[in-house]
N, C-alpha and C positions, 0 to 999 in steps of 0.2 A: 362312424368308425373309419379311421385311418388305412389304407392299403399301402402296399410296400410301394406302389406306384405312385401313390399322393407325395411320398417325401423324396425331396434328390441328395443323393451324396454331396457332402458336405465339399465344393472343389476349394472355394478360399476362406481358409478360417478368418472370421472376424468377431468384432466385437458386434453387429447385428446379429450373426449365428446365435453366440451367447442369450441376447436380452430375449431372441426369439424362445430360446430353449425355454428360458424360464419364465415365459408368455405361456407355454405352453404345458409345463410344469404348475405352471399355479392355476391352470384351467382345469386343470384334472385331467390335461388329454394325455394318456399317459399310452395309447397305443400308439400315436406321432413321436411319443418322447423312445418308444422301443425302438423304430424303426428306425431314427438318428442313430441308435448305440450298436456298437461291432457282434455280430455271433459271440465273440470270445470276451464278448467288453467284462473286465474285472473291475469291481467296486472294492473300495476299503474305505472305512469310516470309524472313528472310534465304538469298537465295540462290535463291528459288521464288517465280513470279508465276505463276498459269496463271488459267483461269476456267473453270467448273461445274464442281459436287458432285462427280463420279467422280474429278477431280482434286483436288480436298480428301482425298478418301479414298484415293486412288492415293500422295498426301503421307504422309497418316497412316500407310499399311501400310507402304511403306519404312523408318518409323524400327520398328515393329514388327516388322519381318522381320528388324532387325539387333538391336533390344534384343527380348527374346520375354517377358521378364517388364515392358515397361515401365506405369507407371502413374503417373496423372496426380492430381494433388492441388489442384482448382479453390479457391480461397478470396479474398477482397477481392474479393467483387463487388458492382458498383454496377450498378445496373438504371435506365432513366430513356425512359421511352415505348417508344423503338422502337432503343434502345441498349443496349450489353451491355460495362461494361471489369472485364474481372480477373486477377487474379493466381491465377496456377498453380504448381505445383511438380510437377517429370517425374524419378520416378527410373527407373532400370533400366541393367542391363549389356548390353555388348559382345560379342554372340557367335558372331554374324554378318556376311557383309558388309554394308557401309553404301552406298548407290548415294550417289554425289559430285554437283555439280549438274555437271559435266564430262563426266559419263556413265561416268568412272570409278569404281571401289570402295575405298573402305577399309575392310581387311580387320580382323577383329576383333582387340578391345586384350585383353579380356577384365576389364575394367575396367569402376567403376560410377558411373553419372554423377547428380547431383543439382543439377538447373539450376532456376531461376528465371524464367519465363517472364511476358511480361505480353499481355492478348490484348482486343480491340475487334472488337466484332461490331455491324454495326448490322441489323436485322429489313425485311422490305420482304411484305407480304402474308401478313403471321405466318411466314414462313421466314427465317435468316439469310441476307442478300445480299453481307457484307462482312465475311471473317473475315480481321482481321492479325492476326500471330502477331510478336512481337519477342523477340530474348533476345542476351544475350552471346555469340556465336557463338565468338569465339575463349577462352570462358571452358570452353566446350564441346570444344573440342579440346584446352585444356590437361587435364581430366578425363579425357580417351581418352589423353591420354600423348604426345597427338601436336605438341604445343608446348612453350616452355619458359613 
């Protein structure tokens, strides 16, 4: 288990920060990944808005809970003071339920998705304060089989 001592405030944004995070994000360490993100950090995602870290990572574990091999592939990142925008690539299968933002499930395709994600974080006291996460959502469901 991660302690608020184990991680340092983030002093120069870089593109190591980045690949680290999501080193550390596809490990499952997701008390390291809270301890990076602001008290106040706000997420928004298509379909999900909440605020603080346990809900970043409450995020994260549901698409982990349904793809169990997923993995993130951070690249185009631009770094610029206290700013973070880049481009990711998420592959991983369907093999579990997927929690719906409805509160319902869709249940596994068993299908493998490979989406494009683009992501803005901006930093507030060396932690991230503001993580959007964007992507074709319904590019995402045609992949799971569940569109045309």
């Amino acid at each position: 288990m991660t302690t608020e001592t184990d991680v340092t405030p983030v002093s120069d944004v870089s593109e190591d920060f980045v690949v680290d995070f999501f080193a550390h994000v596809d490990a499952h360490d997701f008390d390291w990944v809270e301890q990076v993100l602001h008290p106040e950090c706000v997420i928004e995602a298509p379909g999900f808005q909440q605020k603080g870290p346990e809900m970043v990572t409450i995020w994260m574990a549901g698409f982990f809970a349904a793809f169990p091999d997923l993995a993130h592939r951070p690249h185009r990142i631009v770094t610029a003071r206290d700013e973070i925008a880049l481009e990711l690539e998420v592959t991983g299968t369907h093999t579990q339920d997927l929690a719906a933002p409805d509160g319902n499930a869709i249940p596994p395709t068993g299908r493998s998705i490979r989406i494009g994600l683009a992501e803005f974080w901006r930093l507030r006291d060396g932690r991230v304060s503001e993580y959007r996460v964007y992507y074709d959502h319904f590019e995402f469901l045609t992949q799971l089989g569940l569109t045309n």
